[in-house]
DRENROPA-642965 format. One record per residue (C-alpha): x, y, z; residue number from 1; residue in one letter. Coordinates in pm, whole numbers. Example, Ala and Ser with C-alpha at 12.3 -4.5 7.8 and 13.67 -1.06 7.14 Angstrom:
# residues 2
east	north	up	kese	base
1230	-450	780	1	A
1367	-106	714	2	S
# end
This chain:
# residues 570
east	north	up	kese	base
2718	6531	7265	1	X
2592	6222	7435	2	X
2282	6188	7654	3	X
2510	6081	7938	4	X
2672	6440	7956	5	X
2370	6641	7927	6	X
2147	6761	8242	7	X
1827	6555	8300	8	X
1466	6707	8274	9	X
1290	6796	8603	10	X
945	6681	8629	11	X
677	6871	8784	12	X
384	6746	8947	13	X
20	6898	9013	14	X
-189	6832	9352	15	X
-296	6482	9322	16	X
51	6382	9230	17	X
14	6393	8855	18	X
294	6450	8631	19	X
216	6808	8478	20	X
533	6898	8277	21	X
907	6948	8245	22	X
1100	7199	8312	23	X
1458	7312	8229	24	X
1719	7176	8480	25	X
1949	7492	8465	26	X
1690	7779	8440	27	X
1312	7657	8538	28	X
1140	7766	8219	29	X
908	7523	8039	30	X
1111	7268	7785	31	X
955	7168	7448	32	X
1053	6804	7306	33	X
1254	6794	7034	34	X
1354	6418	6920	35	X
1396	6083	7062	36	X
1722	5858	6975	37	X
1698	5483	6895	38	X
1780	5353	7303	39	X
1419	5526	7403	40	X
1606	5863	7555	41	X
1421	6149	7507	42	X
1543	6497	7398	43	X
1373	6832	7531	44	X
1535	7240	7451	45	X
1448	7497	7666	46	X
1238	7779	7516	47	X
1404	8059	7710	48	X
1798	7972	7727	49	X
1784	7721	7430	50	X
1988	7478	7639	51	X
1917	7078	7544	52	X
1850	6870	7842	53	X
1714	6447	7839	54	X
1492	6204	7976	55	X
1653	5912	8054	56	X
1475	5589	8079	57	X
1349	5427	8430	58	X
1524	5171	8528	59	X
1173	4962	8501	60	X
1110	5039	8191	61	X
1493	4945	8084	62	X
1399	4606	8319	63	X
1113	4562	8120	64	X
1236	4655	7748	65	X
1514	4393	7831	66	X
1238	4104	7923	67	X
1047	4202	7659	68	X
1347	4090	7389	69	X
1465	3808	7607	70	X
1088	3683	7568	71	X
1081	3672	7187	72	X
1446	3547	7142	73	X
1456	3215	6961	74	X
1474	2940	7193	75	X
1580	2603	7137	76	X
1406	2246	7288	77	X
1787	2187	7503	78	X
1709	2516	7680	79	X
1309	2438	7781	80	X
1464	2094	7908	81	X
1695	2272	8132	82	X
1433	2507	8257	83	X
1196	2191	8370	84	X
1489	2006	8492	85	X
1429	2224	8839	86	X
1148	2030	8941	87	X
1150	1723	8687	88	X
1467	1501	8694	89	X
1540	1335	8377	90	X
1259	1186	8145	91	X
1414	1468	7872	92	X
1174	1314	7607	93	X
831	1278	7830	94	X
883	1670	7958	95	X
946	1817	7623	96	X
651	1591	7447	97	X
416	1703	7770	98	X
548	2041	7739	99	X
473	2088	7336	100	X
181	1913	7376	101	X
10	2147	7643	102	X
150	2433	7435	103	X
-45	2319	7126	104	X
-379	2398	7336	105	X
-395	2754	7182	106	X
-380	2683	6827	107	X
-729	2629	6627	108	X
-733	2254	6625	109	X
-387	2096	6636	110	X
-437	1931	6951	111	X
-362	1580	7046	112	X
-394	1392	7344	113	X
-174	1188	7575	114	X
-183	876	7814	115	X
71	816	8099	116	X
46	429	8127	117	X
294	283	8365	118	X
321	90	8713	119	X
242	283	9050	120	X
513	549	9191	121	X
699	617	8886	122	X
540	1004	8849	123	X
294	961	8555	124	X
66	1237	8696	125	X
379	1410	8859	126	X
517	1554	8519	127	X
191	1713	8366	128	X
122	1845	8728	129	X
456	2015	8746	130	X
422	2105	8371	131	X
56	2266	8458	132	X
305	2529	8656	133	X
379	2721	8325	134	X
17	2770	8239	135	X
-261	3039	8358	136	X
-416	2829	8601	137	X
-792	2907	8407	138	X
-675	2713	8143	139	X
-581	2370	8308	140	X
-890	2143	8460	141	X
-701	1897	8724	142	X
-943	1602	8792	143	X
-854	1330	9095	144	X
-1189	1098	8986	145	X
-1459	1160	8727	146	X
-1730	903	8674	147	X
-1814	858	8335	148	X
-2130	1016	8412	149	X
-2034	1286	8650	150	X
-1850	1459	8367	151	X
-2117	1514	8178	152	X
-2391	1610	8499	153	X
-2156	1813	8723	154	X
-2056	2102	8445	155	X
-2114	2339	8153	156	X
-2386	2567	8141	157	X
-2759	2557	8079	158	X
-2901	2679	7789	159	X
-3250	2650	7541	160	X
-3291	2386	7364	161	X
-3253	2518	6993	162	X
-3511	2256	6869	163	X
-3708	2336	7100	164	X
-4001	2568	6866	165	X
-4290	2579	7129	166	X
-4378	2972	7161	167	X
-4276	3011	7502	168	X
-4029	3173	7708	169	X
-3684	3069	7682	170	X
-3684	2999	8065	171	X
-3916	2727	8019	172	X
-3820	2550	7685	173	X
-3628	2265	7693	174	X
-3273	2299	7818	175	X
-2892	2182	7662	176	X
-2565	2147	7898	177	X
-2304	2288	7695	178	X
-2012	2226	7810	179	X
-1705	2462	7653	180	X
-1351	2257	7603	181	X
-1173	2537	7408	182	X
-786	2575	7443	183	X
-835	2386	7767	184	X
-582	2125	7903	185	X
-738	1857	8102	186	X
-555	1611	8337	187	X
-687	1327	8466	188	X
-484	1158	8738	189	X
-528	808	8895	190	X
-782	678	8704	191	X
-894	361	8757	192	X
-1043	289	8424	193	X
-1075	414	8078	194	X
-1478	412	8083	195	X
-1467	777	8048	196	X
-1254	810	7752	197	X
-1484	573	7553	198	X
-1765	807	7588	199	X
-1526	1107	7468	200	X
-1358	885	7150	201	X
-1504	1167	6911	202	X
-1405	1447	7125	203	X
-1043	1261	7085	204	X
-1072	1218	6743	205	X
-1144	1535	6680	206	X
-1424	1391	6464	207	X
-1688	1747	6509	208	X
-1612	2066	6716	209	X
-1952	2073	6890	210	X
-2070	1683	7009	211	X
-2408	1562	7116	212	X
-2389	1331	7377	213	X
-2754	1212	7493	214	X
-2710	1036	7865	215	X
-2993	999	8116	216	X
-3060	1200	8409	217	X
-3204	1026	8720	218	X
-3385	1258	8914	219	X
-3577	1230	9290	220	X
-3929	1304	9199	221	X
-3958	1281	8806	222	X
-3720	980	8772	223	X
-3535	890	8435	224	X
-3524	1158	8166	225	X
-3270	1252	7934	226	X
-3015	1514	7908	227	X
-2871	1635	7587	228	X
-2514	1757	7644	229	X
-2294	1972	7401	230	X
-1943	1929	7394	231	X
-1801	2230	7204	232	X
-1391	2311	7124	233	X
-1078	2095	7098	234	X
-894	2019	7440	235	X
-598	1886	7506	236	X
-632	1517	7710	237	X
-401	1417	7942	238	X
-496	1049	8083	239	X
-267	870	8408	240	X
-329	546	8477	241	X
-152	209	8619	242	X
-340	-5	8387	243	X
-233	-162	8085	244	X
-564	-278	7973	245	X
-668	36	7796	246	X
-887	-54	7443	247	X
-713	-44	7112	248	X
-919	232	7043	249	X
-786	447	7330	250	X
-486	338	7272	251	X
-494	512	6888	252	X
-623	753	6990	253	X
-377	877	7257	254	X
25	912	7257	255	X
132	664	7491	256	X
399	791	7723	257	X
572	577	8022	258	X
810	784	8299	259	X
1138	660	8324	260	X
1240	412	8633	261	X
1628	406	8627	262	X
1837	433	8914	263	X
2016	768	8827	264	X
1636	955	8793	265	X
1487	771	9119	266	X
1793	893	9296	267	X
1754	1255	9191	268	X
1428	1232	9208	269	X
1501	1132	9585	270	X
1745	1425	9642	271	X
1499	1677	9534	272	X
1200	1525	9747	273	X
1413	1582	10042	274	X
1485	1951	9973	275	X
1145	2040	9920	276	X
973	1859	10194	277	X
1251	1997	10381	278	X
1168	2313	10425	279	X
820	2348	10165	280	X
814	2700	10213	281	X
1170	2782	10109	282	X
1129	2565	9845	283	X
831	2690	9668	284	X
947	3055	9744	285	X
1251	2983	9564	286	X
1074	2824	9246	287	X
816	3107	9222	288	X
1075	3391	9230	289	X
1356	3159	8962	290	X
1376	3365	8685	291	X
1441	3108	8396	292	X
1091	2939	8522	293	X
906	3260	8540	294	X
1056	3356	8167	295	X
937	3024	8065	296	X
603	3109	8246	297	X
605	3449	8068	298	X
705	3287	7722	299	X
388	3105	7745	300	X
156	3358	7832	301	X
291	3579	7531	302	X
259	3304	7248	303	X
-99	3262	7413	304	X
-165	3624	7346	305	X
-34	3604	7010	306	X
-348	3421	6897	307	X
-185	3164	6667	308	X
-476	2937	6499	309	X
-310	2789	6228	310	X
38	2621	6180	311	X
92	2602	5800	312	X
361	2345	5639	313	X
528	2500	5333	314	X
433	2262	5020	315	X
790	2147	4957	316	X
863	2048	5303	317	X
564	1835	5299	318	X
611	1642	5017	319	X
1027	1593	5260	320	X
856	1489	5579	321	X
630	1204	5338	322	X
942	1098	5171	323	X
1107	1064	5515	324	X
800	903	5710	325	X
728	618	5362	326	X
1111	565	5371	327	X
1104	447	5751	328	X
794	261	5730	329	X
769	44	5386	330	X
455	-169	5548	331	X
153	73	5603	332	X
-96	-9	5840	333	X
-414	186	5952	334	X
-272	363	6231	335	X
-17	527	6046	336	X
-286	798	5993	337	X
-296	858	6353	338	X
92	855	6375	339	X
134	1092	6129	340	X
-61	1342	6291	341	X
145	1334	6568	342	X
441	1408	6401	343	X
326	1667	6221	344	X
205	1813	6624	345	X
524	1771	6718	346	X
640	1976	6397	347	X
390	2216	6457	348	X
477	2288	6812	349	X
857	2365	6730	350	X
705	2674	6546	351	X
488	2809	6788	352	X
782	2747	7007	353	X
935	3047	6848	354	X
632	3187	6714	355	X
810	3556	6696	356	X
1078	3407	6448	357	X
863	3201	6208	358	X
683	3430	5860	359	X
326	3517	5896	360	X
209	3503	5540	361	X
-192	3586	5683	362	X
-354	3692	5980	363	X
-309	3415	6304	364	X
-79	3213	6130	365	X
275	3141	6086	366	X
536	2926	5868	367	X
706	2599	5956	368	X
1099	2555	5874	369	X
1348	2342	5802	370	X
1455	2328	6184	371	X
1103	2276	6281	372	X
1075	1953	6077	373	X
1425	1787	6230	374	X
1303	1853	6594	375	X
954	1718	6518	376	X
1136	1389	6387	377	X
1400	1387	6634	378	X
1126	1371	6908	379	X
868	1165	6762	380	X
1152	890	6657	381	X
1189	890	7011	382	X
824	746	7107	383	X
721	612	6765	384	X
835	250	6833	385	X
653	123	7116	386	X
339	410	7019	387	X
332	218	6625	388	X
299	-58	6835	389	X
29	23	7007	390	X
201	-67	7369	391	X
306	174	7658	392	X
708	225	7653	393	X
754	120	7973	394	X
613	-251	7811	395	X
856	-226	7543	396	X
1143	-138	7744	397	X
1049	-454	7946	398	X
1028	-645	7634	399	X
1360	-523	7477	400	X
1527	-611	7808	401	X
1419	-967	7830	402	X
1405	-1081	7431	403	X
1749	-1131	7532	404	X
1677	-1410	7752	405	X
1372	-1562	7661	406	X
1565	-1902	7516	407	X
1445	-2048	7171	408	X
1207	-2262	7302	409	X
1029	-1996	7514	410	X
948	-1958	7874	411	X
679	-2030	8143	412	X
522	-1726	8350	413	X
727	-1821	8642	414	X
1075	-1843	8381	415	X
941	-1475	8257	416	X
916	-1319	8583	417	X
1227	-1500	8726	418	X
1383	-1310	8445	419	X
1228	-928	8555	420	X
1351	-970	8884	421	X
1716	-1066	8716	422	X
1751	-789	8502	423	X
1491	-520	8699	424	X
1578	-647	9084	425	X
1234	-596	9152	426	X
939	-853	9135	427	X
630	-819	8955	428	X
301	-948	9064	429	X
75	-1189	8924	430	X
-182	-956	8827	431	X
47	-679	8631	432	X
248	-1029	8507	433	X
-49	-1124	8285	434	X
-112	-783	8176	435	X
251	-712	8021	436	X
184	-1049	7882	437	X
-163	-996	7747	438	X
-31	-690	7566	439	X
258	-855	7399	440	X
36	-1122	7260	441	X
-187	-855	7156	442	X
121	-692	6914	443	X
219	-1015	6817	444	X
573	-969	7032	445	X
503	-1285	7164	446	X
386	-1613	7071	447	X
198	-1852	7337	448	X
189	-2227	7281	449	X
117	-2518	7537	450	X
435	-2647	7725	451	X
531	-2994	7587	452	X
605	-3123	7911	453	X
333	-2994	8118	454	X
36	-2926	7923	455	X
-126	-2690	8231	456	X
63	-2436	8172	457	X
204	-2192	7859	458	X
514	-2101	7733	459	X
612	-1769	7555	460	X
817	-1781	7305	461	X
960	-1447	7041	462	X
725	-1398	6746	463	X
936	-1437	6448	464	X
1237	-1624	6589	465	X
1364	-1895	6417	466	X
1426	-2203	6576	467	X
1536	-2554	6521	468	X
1286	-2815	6631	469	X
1533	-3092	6661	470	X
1782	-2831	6878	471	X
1548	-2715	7072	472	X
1323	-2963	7186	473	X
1569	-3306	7135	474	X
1894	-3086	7206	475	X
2055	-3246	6945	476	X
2208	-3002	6671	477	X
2367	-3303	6461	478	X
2052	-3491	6423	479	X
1981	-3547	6053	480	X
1633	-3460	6122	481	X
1699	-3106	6174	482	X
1416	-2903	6022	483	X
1403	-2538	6027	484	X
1088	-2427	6159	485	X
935	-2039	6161	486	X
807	-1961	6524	487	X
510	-1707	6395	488	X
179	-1605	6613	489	X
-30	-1893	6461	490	X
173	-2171	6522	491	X
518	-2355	6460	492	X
519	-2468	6088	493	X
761	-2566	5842	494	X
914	-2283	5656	495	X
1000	-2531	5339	496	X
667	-2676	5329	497	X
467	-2637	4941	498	X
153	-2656	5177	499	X
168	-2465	5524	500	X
-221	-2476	5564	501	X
-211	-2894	5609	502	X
-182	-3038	5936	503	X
141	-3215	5967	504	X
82	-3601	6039	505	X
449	-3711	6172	506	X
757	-3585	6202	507	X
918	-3966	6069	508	X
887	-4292	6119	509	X
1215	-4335	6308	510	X
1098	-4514	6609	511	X
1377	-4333	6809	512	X
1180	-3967	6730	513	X
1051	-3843	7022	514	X
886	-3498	6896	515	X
598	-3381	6684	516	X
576	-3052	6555	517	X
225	-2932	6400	518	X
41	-2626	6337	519	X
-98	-2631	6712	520	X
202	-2675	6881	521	X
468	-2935	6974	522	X
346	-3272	7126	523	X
564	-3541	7275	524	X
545	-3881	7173	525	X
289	-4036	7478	526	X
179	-3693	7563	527	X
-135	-3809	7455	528	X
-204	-3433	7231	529	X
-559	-3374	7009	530	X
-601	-3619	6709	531	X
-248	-3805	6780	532	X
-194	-4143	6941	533	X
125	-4356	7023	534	X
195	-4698	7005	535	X
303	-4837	7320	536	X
441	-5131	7120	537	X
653	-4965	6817	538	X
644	-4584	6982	539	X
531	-4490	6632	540	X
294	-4173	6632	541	X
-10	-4170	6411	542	X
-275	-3948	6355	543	X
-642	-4041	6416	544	X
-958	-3820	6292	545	X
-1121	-3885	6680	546	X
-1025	-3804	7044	547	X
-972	-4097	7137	548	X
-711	-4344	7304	549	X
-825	-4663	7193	550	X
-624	-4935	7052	551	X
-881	-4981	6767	552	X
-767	-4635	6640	553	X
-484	-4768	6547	554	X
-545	-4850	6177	555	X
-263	-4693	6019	556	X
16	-4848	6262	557	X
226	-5203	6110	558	X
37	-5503	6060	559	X
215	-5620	6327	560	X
149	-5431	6617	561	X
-248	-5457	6532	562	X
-219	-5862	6535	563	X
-9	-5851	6880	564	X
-245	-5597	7023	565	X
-497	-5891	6896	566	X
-298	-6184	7059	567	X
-315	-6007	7395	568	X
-624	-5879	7407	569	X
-732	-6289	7339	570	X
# end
């Protein structure tokens, strides 16, 4: 007999509108439960006609059973990028990085930090704000502007000084601001400068869960005195800024991400700014009551709840994701260290993605996989580039675009922004110009060197690119001369040369030459460089130990140009 054909229990009710017992459907008398089947129905027999009648299930609590396994389903990183497609347009690979990252808030201390670096109205503070959506509002700390300084007076909590051994009351010891990060995410949007996240390097670095900061506290009638300030907990760092002129340090220390600017996102990004300043109401009403966001929403909470500290990696997978990180980078540099924690975040956060489907071999922890290491990889290959570098992606991107056309011989500024506007139809100014450039020479992308034929100004030429010193500065390929030259951050030099640390003197003695190439550039013949000289008589070049332009430099010129100079100086 199935519960479907049986007669449900009646339920009765006291004064206050309690429930007080069931009864038998057919004959009134009290029921007495008897078993409960594996869908949650329940089973009750009637003591006086012996007749079986069930409880079926609300629909709520059916509603809420059903939630309840849709919420611990395994989920994969394609379906979380289709949920924050609703309110984020493309950028697939910033959302999902954001996303993880925020996620990684509630574990003990796997949490890293991130920097949106790119150039005004491309959404760099847009994508954690809308990302902020899926968290318990408690847990997120949205700052506009925060003076270094103002962090550090404005919050946290007073407390006694602990060194502090005079045998007084506790109210009038010394006192501590303690200020508690724990499992918080903090976004700072717009901000001008990086002052503030070179007084927080150690909190970045994770260097000491509770830092002293000692700062000094101006006040009205007892002027300067100082504070001692506690910074206690991990936090996750979200940083937004139009600058590029962030310290190496910061730059380590954070993962640099750049929103995307291509036509097909601005345009989408376009249609869904109309629709919600439309009609704002509608709009939000519609993306509080979506049910894949508020799953998401309620996915979030729950693997909050679960209290997950640690991540663990399994020893054999560890010794696969070294083999696979060594095997893409054969040349290890310092910052690898820092790299390699954040693919091992990124590994991390897969797992707690679908905490309910990973082993728990001890209390608040859980078991990376297999899958968990390709999607860390997948994503971090994504960003690892331009972050190894040290640069914001949206200055790579620029780079790879115009490598391309930067010519062998290099271009001015004017050339290189001549060359945005071609392949970006949009200018650049003068200011962000010299910052894309500073950080390429920084990274050693680029190579500056004086222009040969206007000494005011600089030309930027590829680190690493080969060139031809006869082709590219005479234009002639089937000169004789031809000399291959390595184009490398310290200079043009001669990649068959026994000894590359010697200045070059000349290039020949064919009077026809009309190039020099040293160490510290290329110089014209009459260009008049450092240490060289021409004579006007048989344009030979020499090289003199003085900066100078007198003819009686001229010692190591023919015989015969020295006795004409001579004859008509006389």
């Amino acid at each position: 007999m199935t519960s479907c054909k049986l007669a449900e229990v009646k339920i009765e009710y006291d004064e206050l509108g309690f429930v007080k017992g069931y009864v038998c459907p057919r004959c009134g008398s009290q029921v007495k439960f008897s078993y409960e089947d594996d869908t949650g129905t329940k089973f009750y027999k009637c003591e006086k006609c012996g007749k079986v009648s069930a409880k079926l299930k609300t629909p709520e609590k059916t509603k809420l059973e059903n939630d309840l396994k849709d919420l611990i389903k395994p989920v994969t990183l394609d379906e979380i990028k289709d949920v924050l497609n609703s309110t984020i347009k493309h950028d697939e690979r910033n959302k999902l990085v954001t996303f993880l990252t925020m996620l990684l808030t509630y574990t003990k201390e796997d949490q890293i930090n991130l920097s949106f670096t790119a150039e005004s109205s491309t959404g760099k503070s847009y994508i954690p704000l809308e990302l902020a959506w899926y968290f318990p509002k408690h847990d997120v700390l949205e700052y506009g502007y925060v003076s270094p300084t103002a962090f550090f007076h404005e919050y946290g909590t007073l407390l006694p000084d602990p060194t502090d051994n005079r045998n007084i009351d506790d109210e009038k010891k010394r006192k501590i601001v303690l200020i508690d990060l724990s499992k918080k995410i903090l976004i700072f949007m717009d901000q001008p400068h990086d002052m503030l996240l070179q007084r927080l390097r150690p909190l970045l670095s994770h260097d000491r869960k509770v830092i002293s900061h000692k700062i000094t506290d101006r006040r009205k009638m007892a002027g300067l005195s100082t504070k001692t300030v506690l910074i206690r907990g991990y936090c996750t760092v979200i940083f937004c800024t139009a600058k590029f002129t962030m310290e190496q340090q910061e730059r380590t220390r954070l993962l640099l991400l750049s929103p995307e600017t291509n036509p097909e996102k601005i345009k989408d990004a376009i249609l869904l700014k109309i629709e919600k300043e439309s009609n704002r109401k509608a709009f939000y009403d519609f993306m509080e009551s979506d049910p894949e966001r508020t799953w998401l929403r309620s996915r979030v909470k729950s693997i909050k709840n679960a209290d997950i500290e640690n991540i663990i990696i399994p020893e054999d997978l560890r010794t696969k994701i070294a083999e696979r990180f060594f095997q893409k980078h054969n040349n290890l540099i310092p910052r690898h260290q820092r790299d390699i924690t954040r693919l091992l975040s990124m590994i991390k956060a897969h797992a707690l993605l679908n905490v309910y489907q990973r082993e728990r071999p001890i209390e608040h922890s859980i078991l990376a996989n297999k899958i968990d290491i390709e999607e860390g990889f997948r994503l971090y290959e994504e960003f690892s580039v331009a972050n190894e570098l040290g640069l914001p992606p949206e200055v790579y991107n620029i780079f790879e675009k115009l490598k391309p056309q930067i010519p062998e011989n290099g271009v001015t500024k004017r050339q290189f922004a001549t060359k945005y506007y071609q392949v970006f139809n949009r200018t650049i100014g003068k200011k962000r110009l010299n910052q894309i450039l500073d950080l390429l020479l920084t990274v050693g992308l680029l190579n500056e060197e004086q222009d040969p034929e206007d000494r005011r100004q600089k030309r930027y030429t590829v680190t690493c690119q080969k060139i031809f010193s006869s082709e590219t500065l005479n234009n002639d390929k089937n000169s004789p001369e031809n000399d291959e030259k390595l184009n490398t951050p310290q200079g043009v030099t001669n990649s068959n040369a026994s000894n590359k640390g010697v200045r070059a003197n000349i290039v020949n003695n064919n009077h026809s030459s009309k190039k020099l190439v040293t160490p510290q550039g290329v110089y014209s013949f009459g260009q008049k460089g450092p240490y060289f000289l021409t004579c006007k008589l048989c344009k030979k070049t020499i090289q003199t130990d003085e900066r100078s332009r007198s003819y009686s430099n001229l010692g190591n010129c023919h015989v015969s140009c020295i006795e004409k100079l001579e004859a008509d100086r006389k």
